[in-house]
PDB file of N, CA, C, O and CB in Angstrom:
ATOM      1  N   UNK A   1      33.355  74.311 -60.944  1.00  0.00           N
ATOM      2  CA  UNK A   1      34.784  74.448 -60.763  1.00  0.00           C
ATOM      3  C   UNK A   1      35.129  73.986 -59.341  1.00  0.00           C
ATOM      4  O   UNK A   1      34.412  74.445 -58.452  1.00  0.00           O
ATOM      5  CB  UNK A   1      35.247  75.925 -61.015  1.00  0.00           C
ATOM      6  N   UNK A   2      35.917  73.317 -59.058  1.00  0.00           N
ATOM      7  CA  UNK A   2      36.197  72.572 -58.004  1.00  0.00           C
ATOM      8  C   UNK A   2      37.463  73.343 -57.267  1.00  0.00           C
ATOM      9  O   UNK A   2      38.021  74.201 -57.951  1.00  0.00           O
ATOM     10  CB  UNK A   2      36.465  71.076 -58.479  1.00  0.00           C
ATOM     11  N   UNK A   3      38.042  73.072 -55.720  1.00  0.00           N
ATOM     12  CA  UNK A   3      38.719  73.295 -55.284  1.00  0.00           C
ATOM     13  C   UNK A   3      39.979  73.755 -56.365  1.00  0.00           C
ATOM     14  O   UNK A   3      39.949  74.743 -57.098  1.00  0.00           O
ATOM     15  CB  UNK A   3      38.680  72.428 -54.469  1.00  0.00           C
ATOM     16  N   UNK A   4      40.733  73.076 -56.289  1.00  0.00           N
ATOM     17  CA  UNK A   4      42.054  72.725 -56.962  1.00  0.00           C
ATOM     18  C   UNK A   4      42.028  73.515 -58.077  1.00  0.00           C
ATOM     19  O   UNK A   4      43.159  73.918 -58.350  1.00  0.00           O
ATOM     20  CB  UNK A   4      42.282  71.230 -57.345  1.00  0.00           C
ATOM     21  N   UNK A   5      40.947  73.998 -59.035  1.00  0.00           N
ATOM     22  CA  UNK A   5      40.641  74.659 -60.258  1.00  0.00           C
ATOM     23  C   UNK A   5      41.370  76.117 -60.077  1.00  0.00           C
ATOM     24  O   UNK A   5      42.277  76.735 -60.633  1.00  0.00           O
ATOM     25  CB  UNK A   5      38.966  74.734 -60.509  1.00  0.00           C
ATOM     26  N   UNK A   6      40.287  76.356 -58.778  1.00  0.00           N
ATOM     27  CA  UNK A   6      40.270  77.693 -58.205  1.00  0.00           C
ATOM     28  C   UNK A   6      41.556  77.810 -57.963  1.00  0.00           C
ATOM     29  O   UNK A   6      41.973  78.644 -58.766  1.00  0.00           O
ATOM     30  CB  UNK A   6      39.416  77.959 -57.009  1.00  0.00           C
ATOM     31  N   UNK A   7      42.532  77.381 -57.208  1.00  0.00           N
ATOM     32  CA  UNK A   7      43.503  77.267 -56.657  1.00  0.00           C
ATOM     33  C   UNK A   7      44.812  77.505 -58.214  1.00  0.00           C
ATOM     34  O   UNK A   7      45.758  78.279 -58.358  1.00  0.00           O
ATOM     35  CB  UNK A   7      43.320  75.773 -55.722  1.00  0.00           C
ATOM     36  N   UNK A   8      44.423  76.785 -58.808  1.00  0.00           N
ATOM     37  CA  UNK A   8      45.406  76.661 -59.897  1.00  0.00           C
ATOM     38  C   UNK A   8      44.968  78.203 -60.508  1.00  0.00           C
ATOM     39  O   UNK A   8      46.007  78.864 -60.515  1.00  0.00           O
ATOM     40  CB  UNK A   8      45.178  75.128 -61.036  1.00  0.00           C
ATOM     41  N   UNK A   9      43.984  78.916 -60.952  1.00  0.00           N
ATOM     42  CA  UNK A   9      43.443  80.476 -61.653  1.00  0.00           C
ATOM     43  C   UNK A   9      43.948  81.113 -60.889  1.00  0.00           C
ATOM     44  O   UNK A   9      44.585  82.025 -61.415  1.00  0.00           O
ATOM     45  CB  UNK A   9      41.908  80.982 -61.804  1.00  0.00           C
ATOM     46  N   UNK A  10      44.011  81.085 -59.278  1.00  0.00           N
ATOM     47  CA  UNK A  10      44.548  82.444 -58.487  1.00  0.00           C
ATOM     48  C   UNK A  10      45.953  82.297 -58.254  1.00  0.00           C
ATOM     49  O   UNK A  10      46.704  83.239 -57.999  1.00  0.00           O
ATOM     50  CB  UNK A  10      43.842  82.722 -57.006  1.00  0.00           C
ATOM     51  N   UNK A  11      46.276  81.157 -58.342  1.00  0.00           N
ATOM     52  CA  UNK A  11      48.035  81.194 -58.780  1.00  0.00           C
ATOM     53  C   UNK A  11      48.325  81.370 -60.226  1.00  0.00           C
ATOM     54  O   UNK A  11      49.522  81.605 -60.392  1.00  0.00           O
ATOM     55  CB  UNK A  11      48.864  79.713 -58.422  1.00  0.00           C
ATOM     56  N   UNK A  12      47.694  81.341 -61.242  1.00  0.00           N
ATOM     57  CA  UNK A  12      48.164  81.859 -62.607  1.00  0.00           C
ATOM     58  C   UNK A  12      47.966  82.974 -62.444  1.00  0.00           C
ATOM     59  O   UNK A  12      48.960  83.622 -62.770  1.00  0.00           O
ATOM     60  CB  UNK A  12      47.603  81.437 -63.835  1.00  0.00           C
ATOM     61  N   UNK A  13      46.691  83.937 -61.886  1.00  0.00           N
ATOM     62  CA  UNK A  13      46.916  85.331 -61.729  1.00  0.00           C
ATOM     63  C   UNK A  13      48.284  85.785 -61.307  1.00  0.00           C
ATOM     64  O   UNK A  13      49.230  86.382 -61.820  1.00  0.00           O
ATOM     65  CB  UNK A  13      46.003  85.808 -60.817  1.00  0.00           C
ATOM     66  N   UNK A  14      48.057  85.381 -60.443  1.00  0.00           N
ATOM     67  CA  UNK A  14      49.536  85.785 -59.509  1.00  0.00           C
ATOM     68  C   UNK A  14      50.503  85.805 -60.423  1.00  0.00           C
ATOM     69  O   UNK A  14      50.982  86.917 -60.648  1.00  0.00           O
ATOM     70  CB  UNK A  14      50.080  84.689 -58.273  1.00  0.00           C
ATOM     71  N   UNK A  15      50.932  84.894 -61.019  1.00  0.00           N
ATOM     72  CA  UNK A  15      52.374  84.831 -62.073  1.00  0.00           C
ATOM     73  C   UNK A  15      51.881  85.728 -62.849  1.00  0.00           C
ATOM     74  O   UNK A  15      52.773  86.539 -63.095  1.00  0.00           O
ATOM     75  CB  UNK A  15      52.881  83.357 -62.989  1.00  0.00           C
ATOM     76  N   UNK A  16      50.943  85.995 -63.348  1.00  0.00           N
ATOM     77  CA  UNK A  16      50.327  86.541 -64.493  1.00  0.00           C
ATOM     78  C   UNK A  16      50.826  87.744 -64.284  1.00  0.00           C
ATOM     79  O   UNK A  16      51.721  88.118 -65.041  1.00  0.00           O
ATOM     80  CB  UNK A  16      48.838  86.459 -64.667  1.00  0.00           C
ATOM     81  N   UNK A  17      50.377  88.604 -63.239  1.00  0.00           N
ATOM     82  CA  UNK A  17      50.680  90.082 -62.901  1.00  0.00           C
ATOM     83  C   UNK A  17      52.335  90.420 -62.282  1.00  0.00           C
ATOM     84  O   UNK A  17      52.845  91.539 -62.316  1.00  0.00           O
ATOM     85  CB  UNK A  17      49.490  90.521 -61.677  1.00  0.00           C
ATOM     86  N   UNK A  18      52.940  89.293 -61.778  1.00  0.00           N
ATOM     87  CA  UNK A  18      54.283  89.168 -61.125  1.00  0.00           C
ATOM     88  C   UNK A  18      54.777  89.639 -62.381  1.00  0.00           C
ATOM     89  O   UNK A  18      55.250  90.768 -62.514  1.00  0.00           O
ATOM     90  CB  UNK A  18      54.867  87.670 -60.481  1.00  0.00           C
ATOM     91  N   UNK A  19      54.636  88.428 -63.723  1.00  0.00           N
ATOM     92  CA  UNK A  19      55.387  88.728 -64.779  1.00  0.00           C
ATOM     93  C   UNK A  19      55.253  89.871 -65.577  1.00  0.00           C
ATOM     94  O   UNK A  19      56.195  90.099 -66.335  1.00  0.00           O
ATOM     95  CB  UNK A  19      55.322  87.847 -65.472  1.00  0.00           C
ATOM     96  N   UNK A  20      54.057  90.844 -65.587  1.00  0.00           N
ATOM     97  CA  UNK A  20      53.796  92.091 -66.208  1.00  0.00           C
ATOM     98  C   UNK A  20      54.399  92.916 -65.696  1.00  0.00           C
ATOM     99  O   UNK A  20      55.056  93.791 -66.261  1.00  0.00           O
ATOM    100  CB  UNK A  20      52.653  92.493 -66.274  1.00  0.00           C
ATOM    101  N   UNK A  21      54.210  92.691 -64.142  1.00  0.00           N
ATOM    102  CA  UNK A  21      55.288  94.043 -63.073  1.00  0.00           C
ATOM    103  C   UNK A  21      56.852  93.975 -63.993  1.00  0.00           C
ATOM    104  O   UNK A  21      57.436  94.931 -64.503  1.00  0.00           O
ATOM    105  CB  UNK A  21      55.738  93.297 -60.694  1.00  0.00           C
ATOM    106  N   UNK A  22      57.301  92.398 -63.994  1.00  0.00           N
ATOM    107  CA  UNK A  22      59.037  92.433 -64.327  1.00  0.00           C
ATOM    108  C   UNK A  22      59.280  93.326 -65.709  1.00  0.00           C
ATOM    109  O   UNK A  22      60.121  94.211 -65.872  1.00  0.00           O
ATOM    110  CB  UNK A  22      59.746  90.618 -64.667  1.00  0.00           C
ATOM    111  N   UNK A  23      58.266  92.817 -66.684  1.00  0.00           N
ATOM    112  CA  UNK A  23      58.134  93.512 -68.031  1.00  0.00           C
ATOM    113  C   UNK A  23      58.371  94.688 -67.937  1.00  0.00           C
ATOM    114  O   UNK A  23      59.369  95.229 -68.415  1.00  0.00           O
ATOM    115  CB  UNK A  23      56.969  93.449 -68.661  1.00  0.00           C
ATOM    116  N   UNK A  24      57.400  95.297 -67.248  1.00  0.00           N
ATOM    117  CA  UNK A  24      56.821  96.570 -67.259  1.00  0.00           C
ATOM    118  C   UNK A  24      58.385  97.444 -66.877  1.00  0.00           C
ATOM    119  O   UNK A  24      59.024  98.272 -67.526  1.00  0.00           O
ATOM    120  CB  UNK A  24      55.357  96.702 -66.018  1.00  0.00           C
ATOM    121  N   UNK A  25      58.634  96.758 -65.411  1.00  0.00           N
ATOM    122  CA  UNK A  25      60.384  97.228 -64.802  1.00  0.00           C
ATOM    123  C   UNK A  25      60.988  97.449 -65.898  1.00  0.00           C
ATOM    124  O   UNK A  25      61.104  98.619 -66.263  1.00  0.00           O
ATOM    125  CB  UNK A  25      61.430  96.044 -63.923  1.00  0.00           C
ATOM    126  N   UNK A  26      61.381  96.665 -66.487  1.00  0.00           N
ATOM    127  CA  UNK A  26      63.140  96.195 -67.223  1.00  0.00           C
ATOM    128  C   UNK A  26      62.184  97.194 -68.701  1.00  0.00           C
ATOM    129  O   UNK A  26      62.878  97.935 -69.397  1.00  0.00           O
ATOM    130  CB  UNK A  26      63.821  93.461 -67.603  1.00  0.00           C
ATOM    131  N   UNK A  27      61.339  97.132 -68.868  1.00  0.00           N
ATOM    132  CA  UNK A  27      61.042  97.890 -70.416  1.00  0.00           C
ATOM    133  C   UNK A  27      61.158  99.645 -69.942  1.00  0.00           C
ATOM    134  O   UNK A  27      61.686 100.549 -70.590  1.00  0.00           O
ATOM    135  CB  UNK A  27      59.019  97.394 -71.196  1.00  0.00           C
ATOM    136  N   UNK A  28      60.513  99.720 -68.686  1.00  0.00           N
ATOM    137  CA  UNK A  28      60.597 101.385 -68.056  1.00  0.00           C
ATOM    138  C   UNK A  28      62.898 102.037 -68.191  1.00  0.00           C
ATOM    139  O   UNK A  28      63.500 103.029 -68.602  1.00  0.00           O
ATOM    140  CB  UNK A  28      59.769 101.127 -65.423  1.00  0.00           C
ATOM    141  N   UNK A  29      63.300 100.612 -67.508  1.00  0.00           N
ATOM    142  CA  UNK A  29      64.597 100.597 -67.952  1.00  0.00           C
ATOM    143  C   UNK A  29      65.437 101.152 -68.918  1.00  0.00           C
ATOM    144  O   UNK A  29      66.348 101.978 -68.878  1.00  0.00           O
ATOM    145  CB  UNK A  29      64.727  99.775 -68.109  1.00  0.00           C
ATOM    146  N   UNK A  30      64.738 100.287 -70.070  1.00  0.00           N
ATOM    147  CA  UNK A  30      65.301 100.115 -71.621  1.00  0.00           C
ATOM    148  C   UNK A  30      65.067 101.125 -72.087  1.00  0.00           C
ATOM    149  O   UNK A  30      65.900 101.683 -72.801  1.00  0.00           O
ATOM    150  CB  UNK A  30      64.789  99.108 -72.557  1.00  0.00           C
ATOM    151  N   UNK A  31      63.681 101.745 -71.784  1.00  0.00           N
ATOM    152  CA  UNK A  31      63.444 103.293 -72.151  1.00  0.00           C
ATOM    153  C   UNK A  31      64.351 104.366 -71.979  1.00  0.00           C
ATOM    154  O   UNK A  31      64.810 105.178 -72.781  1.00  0.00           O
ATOM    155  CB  UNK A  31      62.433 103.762 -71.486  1.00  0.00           C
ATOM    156  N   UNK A  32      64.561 104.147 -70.391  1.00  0.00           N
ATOM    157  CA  UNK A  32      66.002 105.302 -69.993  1.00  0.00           C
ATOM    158  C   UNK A  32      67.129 105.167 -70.338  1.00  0.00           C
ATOM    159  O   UNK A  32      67.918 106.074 -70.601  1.00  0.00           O
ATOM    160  CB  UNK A  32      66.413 105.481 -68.709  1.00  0.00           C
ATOM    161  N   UNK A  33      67.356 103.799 -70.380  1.00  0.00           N
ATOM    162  CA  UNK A  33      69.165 103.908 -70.703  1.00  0.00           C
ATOM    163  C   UNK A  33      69.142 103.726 -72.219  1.00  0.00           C
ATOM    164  O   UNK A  33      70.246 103.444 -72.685  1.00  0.00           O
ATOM    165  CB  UNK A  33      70.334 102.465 -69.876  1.00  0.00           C
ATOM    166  N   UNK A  34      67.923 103.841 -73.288  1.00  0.00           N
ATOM    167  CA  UNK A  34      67.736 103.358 -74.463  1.00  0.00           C
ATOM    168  C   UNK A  34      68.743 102.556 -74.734  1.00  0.00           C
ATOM    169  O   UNK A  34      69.810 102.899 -75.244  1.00  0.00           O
ATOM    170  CB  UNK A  34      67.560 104.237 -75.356  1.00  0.00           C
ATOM    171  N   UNK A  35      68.479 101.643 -74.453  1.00  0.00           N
ATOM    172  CA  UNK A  35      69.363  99.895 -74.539  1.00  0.00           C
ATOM    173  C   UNK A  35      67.834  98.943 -74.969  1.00  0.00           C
ATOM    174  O   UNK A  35      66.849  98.974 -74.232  1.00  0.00           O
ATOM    175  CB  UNK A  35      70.301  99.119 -72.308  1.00  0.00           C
ATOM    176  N   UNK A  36      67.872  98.218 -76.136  1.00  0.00           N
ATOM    177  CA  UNK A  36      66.587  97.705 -76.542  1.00  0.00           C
ATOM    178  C   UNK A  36      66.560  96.651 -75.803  1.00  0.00           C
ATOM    179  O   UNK A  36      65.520  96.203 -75.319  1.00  0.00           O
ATOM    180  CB  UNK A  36      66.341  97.424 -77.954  1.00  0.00           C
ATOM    181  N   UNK A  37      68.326  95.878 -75.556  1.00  0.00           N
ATOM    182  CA  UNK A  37      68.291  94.831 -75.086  1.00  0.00           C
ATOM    183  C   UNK A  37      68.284  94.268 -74.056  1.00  0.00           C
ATOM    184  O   UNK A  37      68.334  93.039 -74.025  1.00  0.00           O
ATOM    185  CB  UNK A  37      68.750  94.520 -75.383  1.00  0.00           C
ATOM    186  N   UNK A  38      68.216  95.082 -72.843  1.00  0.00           N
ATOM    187  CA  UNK A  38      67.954  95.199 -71.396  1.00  0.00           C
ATOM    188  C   UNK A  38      66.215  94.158 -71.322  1.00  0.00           C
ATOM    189  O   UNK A  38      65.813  93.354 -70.480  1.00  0.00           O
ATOM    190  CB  UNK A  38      67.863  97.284 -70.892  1.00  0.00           C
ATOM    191  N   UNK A  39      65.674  94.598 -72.419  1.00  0.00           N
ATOM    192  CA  UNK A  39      64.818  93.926 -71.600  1.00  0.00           C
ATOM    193  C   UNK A  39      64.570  92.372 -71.968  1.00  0.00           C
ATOM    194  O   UNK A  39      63.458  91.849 -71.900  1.00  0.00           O
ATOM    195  CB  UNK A  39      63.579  94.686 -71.614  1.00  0.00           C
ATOM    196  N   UNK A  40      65.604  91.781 -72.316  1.00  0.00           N
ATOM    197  CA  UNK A  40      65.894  90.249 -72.890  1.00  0.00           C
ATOM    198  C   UNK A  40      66.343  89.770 -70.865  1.00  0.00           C
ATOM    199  O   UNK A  40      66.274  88.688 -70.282  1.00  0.00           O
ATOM    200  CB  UNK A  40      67.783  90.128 -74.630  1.00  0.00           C
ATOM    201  N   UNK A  41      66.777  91.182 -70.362  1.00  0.00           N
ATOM    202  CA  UNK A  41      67.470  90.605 -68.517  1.00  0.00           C
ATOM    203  C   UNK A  41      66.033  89.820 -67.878  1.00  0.00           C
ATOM    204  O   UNK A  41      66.006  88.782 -67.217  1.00  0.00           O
ATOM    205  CB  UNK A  41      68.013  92.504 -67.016  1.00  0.00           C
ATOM    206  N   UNK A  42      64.843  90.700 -68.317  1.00  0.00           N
ATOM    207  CA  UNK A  42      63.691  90.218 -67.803  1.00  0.00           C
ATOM    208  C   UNK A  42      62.917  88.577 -68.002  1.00  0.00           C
ATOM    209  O   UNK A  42      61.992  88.004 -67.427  1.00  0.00           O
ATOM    210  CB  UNK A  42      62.906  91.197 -68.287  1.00  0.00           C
ATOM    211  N   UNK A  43      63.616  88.308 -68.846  1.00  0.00           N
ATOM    212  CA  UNK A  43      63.399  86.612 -68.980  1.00  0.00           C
ATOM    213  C   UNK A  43      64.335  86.327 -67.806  1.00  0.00           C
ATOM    214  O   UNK A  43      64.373  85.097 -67.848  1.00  0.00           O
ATOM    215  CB  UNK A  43      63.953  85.728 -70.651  1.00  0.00           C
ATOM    216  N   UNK A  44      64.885  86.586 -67.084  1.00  0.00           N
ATOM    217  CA  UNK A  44      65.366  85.555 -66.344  1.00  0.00           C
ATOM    218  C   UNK A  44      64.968  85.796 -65.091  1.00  0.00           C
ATOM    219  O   UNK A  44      65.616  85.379 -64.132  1.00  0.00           O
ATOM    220  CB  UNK A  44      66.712  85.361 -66.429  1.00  0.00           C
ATOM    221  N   UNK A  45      63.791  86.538 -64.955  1.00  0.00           N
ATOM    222  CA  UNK A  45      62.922  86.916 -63.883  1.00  0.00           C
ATOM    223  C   UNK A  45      61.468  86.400 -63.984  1.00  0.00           C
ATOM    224  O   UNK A  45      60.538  86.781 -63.273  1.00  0.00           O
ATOM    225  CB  UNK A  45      62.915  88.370 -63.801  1.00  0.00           C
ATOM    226  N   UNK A  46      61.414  85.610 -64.829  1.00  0.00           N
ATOM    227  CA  UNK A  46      59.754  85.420 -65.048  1.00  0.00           C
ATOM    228  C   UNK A  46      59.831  84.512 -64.352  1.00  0.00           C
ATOM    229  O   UNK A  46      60.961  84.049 -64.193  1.00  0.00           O
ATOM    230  CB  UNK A  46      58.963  85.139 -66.436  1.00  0.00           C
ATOM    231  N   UNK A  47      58.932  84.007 -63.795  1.00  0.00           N
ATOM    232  CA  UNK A  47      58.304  83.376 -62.807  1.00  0.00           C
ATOM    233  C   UNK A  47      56.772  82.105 -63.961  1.00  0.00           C
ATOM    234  O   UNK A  47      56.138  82.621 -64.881  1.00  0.00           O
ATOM    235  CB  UNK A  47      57.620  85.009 -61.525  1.00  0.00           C
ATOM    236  N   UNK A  48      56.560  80.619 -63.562  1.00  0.00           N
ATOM    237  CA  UNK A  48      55.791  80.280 -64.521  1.00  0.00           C
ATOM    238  C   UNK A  48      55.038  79.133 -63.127  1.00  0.00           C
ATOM    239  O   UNK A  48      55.080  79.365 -61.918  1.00  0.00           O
ATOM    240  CB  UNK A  48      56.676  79.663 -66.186  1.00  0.00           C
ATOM    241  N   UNK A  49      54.412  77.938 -63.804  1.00  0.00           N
ATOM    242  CA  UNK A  49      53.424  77.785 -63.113  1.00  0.00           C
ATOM    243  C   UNK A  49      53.424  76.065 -63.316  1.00  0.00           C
ATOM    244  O   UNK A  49      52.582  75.681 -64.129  1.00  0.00           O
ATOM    245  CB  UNK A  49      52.154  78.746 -63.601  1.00  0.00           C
ATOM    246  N   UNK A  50      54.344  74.885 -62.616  1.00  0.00           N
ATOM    247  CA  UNK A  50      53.713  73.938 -63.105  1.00  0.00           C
ATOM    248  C   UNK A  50      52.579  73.051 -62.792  1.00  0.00           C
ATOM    249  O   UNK A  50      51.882  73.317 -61.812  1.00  0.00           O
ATOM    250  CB  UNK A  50      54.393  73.440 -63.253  1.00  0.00           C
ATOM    251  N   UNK A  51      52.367  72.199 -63.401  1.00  0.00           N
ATOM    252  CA  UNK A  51      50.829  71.752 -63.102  1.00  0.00           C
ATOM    253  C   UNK A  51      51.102  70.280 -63.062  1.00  0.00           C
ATOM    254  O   UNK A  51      51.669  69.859 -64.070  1.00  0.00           O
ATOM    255  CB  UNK A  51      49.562  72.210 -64.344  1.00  0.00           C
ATOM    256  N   UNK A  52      50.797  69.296 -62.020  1.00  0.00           N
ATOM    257  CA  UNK A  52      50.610  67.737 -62.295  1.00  0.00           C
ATOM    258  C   UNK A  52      49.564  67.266 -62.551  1.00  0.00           C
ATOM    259  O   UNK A  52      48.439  67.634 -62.212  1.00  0.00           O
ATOM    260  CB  UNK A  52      50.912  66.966 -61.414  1.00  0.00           C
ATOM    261  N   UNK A  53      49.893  66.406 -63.179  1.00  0.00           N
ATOM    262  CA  UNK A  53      47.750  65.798 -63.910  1.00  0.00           C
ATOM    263  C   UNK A  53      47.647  65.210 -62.335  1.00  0.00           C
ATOM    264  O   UNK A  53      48.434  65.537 -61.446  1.00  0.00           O
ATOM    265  CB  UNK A  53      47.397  63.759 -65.875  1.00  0.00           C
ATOM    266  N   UNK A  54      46.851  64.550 -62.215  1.00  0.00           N
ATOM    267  CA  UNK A  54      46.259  64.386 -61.049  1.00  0.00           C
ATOM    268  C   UNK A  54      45.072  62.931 -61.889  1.00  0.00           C
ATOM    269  O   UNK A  54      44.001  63.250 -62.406  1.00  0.00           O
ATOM    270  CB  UNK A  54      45.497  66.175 -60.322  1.00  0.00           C
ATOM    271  N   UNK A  55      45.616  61.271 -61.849  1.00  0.00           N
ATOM    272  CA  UNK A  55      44.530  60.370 -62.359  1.00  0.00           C
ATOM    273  C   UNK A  55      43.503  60.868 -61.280  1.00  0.00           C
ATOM    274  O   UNK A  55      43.648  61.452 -60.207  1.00  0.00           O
ATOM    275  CB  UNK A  55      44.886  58.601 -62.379  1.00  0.00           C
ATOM    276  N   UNK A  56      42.409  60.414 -61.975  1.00  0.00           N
ATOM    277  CA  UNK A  56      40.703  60.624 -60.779  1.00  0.00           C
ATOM    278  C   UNK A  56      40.367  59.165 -61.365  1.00  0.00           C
ATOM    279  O   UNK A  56      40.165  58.937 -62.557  1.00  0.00           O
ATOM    280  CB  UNK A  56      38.971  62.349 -61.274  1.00  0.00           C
ATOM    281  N   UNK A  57      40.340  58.151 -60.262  1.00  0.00           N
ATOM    282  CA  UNK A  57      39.718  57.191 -60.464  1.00  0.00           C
ATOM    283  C   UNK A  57      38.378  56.972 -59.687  1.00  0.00           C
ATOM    284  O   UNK A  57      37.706  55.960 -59.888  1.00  0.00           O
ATOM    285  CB  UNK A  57      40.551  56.325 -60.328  1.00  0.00           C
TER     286      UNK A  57
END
């Protein structure tokens, strides 16, 4: 696994757990104010990851 590999896994972690925290928020939410749909707010908090190919010649 090369530089850049590594680099790209510990930034998907990162989003990975960012986006469970938001879930986790807005669903702890939905629980209290029992509103199912509160947690549809949390899509507009996710956070994602893009990637450029990179030719290797």
């Amino acid at each position: 696994m090369n530089e850049i590999q590594k680099y790209n896994l510990k930034l998907n972690l990162i989003v990975l757990f960012e986006n469970c925290f938001t879930l986790g928020c807005f669903t702890t939410l939905a629980i209290i104010f029992k509103r199912w749909w509160i947690i549809f707010f949390s899509l507009l908090f996710m956070s994602y990851v893009e990637h450029k190919k990179v030719d290797a010649k």
